[in-house]
N, C-alpha and C positions, 0 to 999 in steps of 0.2 A: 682525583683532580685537585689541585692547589689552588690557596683560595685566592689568586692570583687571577687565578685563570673564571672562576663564577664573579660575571663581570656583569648579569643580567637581573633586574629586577621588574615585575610583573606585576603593576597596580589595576586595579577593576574598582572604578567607577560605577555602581547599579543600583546607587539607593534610589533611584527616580525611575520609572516603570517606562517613564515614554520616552528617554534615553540612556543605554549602557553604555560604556565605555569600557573598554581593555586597552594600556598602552604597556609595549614593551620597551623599557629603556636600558639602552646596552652603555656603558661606559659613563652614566650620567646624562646621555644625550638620549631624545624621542627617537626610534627607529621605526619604532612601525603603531598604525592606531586602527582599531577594529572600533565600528562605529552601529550599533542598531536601535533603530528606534520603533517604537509601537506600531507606528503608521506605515511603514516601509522596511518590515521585515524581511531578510535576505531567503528568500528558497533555494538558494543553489543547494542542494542533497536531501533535499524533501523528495517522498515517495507520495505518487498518486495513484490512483485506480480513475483513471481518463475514461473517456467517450470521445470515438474518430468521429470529428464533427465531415471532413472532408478528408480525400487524395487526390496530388496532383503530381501526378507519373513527369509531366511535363518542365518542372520543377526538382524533381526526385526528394518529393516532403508531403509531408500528411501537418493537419491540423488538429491538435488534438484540446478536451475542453477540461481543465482542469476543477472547475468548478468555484473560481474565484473573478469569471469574470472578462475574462481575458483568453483567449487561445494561443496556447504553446506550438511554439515550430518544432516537429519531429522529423530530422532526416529519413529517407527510406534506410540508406546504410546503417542507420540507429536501429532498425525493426526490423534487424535480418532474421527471416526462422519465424516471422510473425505474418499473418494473415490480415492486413487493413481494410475493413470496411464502415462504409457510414453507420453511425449505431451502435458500430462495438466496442467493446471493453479491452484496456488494455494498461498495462500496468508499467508506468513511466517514472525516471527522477531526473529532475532539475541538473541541467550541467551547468547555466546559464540563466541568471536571475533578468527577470525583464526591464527595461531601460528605456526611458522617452517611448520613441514609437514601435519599436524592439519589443515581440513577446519573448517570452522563457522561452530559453534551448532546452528542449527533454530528448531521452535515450530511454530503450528497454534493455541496457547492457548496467545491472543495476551494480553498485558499487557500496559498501558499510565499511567506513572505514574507522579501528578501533587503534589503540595507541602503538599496537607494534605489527600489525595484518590488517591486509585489505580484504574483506572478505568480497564473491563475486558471484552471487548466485547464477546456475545457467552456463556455468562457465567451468573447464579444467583445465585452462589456464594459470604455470605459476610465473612470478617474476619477482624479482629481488630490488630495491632501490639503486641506482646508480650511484648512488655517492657515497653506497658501501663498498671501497675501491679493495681492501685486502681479499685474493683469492681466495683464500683458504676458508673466509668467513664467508665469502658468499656461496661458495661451495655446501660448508655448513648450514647455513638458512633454507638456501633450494631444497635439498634434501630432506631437510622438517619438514619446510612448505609443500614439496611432495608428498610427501608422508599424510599431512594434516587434510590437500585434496581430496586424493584418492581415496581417504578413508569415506568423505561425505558427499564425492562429486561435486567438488565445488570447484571454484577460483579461487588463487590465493595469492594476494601482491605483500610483498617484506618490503614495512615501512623501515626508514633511517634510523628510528630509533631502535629496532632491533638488535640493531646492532652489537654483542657483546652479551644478550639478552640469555637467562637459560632457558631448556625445552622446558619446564612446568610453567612458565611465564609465557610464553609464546600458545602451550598447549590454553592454558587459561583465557588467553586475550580471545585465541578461535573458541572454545568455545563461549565465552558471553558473546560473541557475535553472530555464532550458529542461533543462538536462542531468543536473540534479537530478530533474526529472517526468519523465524520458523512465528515468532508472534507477528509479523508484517503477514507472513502468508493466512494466516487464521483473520488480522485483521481486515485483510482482501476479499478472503470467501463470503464473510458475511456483509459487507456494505456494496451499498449501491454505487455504481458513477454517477456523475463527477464526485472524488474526496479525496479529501487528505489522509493517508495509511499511516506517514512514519513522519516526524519531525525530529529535526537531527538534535545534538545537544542543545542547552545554552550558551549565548556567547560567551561567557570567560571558559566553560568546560571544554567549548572546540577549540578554543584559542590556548588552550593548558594542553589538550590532547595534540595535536600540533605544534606546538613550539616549546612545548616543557623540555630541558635537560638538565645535564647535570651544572650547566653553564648559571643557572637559575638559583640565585643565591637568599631572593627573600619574595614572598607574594603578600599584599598588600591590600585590603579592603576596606569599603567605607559601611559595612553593616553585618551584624553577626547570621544574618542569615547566608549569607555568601560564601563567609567565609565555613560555615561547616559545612557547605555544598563543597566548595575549595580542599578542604580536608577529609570528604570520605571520597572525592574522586583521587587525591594523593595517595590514602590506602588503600586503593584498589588498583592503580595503573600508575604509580610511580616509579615501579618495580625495584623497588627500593631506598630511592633517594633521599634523602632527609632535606627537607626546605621549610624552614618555619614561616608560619603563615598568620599577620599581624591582622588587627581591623583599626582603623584610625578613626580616633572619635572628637577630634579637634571643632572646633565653631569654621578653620578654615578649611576648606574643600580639599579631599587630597589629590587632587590633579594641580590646585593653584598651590599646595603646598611644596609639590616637586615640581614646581613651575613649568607644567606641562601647556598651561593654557597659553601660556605665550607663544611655544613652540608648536602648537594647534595653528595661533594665529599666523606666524607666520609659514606656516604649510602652506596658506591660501595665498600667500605673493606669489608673482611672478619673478620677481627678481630675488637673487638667491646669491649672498657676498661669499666667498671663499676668503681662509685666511691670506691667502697672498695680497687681496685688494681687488684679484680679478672676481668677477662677477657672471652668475648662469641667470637668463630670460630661460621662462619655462612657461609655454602658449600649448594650453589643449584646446583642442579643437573634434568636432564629432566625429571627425576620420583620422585624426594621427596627434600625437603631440608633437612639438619642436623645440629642441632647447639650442641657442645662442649661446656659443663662449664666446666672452669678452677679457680681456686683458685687465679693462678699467684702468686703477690706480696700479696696479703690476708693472712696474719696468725692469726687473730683474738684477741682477748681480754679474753677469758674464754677458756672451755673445750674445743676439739675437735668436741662434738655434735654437740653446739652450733654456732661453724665456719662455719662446713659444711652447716648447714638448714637455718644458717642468708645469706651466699652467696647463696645458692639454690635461697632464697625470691627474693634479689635482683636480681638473673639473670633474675626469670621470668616475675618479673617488665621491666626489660629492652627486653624481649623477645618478651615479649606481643605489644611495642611500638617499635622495630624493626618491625614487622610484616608488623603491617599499616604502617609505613613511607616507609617501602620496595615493599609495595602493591604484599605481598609472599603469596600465593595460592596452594592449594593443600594439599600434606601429609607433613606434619612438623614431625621432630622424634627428638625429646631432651634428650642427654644423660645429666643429672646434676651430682654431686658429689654425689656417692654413700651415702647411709644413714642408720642406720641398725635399726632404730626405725618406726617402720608401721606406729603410730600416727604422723610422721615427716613424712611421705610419704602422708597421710591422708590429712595432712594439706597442704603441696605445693599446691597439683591436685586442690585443694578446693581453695587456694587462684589463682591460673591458670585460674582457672572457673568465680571467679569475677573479674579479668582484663579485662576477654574477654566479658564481659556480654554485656557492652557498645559498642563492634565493630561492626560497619553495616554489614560488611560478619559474614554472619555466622560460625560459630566456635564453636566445639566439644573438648574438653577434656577428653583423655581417662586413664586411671589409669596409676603406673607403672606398666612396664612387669616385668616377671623374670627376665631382664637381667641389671633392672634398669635406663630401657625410658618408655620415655611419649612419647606419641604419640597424636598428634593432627591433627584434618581436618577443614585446612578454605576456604572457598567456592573462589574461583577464581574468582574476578571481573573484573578483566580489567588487562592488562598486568605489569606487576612487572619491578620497575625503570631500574634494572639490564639487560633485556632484552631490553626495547626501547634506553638505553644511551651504553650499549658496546657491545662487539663482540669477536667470541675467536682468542689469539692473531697469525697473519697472519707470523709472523717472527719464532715463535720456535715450534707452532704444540702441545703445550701441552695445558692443562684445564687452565689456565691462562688468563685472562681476558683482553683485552685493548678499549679506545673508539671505538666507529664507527665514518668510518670517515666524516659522515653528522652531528654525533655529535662533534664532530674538527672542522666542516667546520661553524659550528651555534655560536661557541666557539671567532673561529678566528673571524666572522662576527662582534658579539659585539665588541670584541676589535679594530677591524677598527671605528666602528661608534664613539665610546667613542673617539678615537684620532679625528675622523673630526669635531667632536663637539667642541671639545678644541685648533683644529686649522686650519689655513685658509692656509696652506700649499696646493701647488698644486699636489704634487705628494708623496707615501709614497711606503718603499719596506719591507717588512718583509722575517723576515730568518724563515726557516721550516724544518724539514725532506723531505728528497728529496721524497719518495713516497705522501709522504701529499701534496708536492707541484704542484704535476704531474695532481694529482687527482683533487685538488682546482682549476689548472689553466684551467682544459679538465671542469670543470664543474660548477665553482662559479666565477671565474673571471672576465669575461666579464658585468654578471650583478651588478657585486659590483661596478664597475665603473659607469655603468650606474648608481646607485642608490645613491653612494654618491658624484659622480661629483670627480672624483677624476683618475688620473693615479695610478694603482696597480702594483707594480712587485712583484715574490717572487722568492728569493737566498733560494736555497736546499740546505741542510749541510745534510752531513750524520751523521756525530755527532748529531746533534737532535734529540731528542726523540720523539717518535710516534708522542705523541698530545705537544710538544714545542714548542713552538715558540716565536719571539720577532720583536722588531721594531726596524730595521738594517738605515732606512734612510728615512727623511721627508725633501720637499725642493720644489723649480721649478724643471721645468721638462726636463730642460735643466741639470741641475747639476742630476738629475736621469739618466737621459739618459750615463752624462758620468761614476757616479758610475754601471751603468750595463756594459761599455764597460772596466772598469776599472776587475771587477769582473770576465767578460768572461775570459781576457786575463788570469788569477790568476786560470785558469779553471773550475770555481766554472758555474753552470747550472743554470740558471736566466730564469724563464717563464714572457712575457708582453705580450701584445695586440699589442703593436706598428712594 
């Protein structure tokens, strides 16, 4: 491959425990952001050993109790071959992490998926990826993957990246993941239900396992522990690729360094400019999202045909690349700019269709309707930016959006760190919205001190906005002390420790 063509760099954000960060950015642009945090860890491919709390024939789903709290929906179709009753045990994985009022989707059709095979316990089943289009290679894969089944009774899916892969690489990957289901299964016999058996990698390791190629020209971390997790997963499941792997130790953050945090922020608009001047509105809602094309400032260059179907192109280029960076799942419905030529409608859906061809979620394109949408379904992986980063706004009650305030509170934290890095000040106080500050000092305050060695105070201004905030005073803590006795008297609300 020419280095023309490794166009992808791969930064991991994880020096902070209660949020990681992995962004992939293709071309210099944010494409895609995997987001976890301490509190709201993803389970989708976590293994349990359940207890069928209920069944309900009537329904065709059982209830199963994972032991976190909450009860998982099990289809019957998921527990064919299995026997359900109240009381029993039964050994389930996450297809479907739980959401609002939504518990976890689980299955007993378990699935380990490693960088080039899917392993399928219970299963002798094989199948090849679809987007390995040359026959001859798929031909060749099968035939391992047959091979590699039948030897162990298993199931066996050929991931994309196989592709071009040789047999001791393939024979390798099966088996660390024979040896992986064979410690699940030992893990099983001896614990009780409800538990957790298998937790899947770490986020940058699924996100490398997954998205790694030879397109991948440099990986990027902010702490050396990372980064030699990052390089013995390289030596093991690269399958040979060479990608040097930096760790960045700057005072500035390396997501604000490749100024990802802007293009974080504005993930969260709704309104979305194309270069032409036209503009996409992008409205989720708990059953579908909607994206509006608008023309805007777009009047075009020639006819009116041609205005309408060159903005169409472009918007669903930019729709198609919202989607994944937005990680939006479900029913997509797009109204574009009406169009009165069929063959112009022909052609969109069809270029629609090749945008998506390359997205890991699966993704459907369906025609326009009579009313002049498209309607599309992509397969829901893991929760959407918009859901884990904000909240609906708690001041005016309407569909309006503002942070949550653990994402304020993760916000506020780097900005501390970055000031104690830059100085040896004993004591700092930052101004806030007074609920922001109420909230931070009942719940992040005391550890921030502990952790940067530092006196914290925060002045609440109501003037401030939600997620605002600033650096009001750095100093001894003698001169803090009298700027908070200065500030009471002014009756301004100052939370410390002291």
């Amino acid at each position: 491959m020419s280095s023309e063509d490794k166009d992808i760099r791969i930064l991991a954000n994880t020096l902070d425990p209660e949020e990681m960060r992995v962004a992939i950015v293709e071309g210099e642009r944010l494409r895609e952001l995997f987001i976890e945090r301490m509190w709201e860890r993803q389970k989708s491919g976590e293994i349990y050993k359940a207890r069928v709390e209920s069944v309900l024939p009537g329904m065709n789903a059982s209830f199963v109790n994972l032991g976190d709290g909450r009860n998982a929906f099990l289809y019957l179709n998921d527990a064919r071959g299995h026997e359900l009753k109240p009381g029993g045990d039964i050994v389930v994985q996450v297809t479907k992490t739980a959401r609002k009022n939504k518990g976890a989707r689980v299955t007993t059709r378990l699935s380990l998926p490693g960088r080039y095979l899917v392993l399928v316990p219970g299963s002798q089943d094989v199948g090849v990826s679809k987007r390995i289009e040359r026959d001859e290679e798929r031909l060749r894969l099968r035939s391992i993957a047959k091979e590699l089944a039948k030897r162990e009774s298993v199931g066996v899916i050929v991931r994309t990246a196989a592709e071009g892969a040789e047999l001791d690489v393939l024979e390798s990957d099966f088996s660390a993941l024979l040896d992986l289901w064979k410690d699940i299964e030992k893990n099983s016999a001896k614990q009780s239900s409800p538990c957790l058996i298998y937790r899947d990698l770490g986020l940058t390791g699924r996100v490398l396992r997954d998205e790694f190629s030879e397109r991948v020209f440099e990986i990027v971390t902010d702490n050396e522990e990372e980064r030699s997790k990052v390089e013995e997963w390289l030596e093991r499941y690269s399958g040979g690729i060479d990608c040097p792997v930096s760790v960045h130790r700057g005072n500035v953050p390396v997501f604000e360094l490749y100024g990802l945090e802007k293009e974080i922020e504005a993930a969260l608009d709704q309104k979305v400019w194309l270069k032409s001047g036209a503009y996409l509105v992008i409205e989720q809602t708990e059953a579908l999202t909607v994206v509006d094309v608008n023309t805007g400032k777009f009047v075009g260059h020639s006819d009116l045909r041609n205005t309408v179907f060159q903005t169409n192109l472009e918007a669903a280029e930019e729709i198609a690349w919202q989607l994944r960076l937005r990680a939006i799942g479900g029913i997509v419905v797009v109204d574009f700019i009406d169009m009165d030529y069929q063959e112009d409608r022909k052609a969109l859906v069809q270029r629609m269709e090749e945008l998506f061809a390359n997205d890991r979620c699966r993704t459907k394109v369906f025609g326009v309707t009579h009313l002049g949408l498209v309607e599309i379904t992509r397969k829901r992986a893991r929760a959407d930016i918009r859901s884990i980063l904000t909240r609906s706004c708690p001041f005016c009650g309407t569909p309006s959006r503002v942070l949550k305030e653990d994402s304020v509170a993760i916000i506020v934290k780097k900005f501390v760190r970055k000031i104690c890095n830059s100085s040896r000040s004993e004591s700092l106080m930052l101004e806030l919205n007074s609920r922001m500050g109420e909230y931070l000092s009942e719940t992040y305050l005391s550890q921030w001190e502990e952790l940067f060695e530092r006196t914290i105070a925060l002045r609440c201004s109501d003037s401030m906005g939600w997620d605002k905030f600033r650096l009001d005073f750095q100093g001894d803590l003698e001169a803090l002390e009298r700027r908070i006795c200065q500030l009471q008297k002014e009756g301004f609300v100052v939370y410390s420790t002291n």
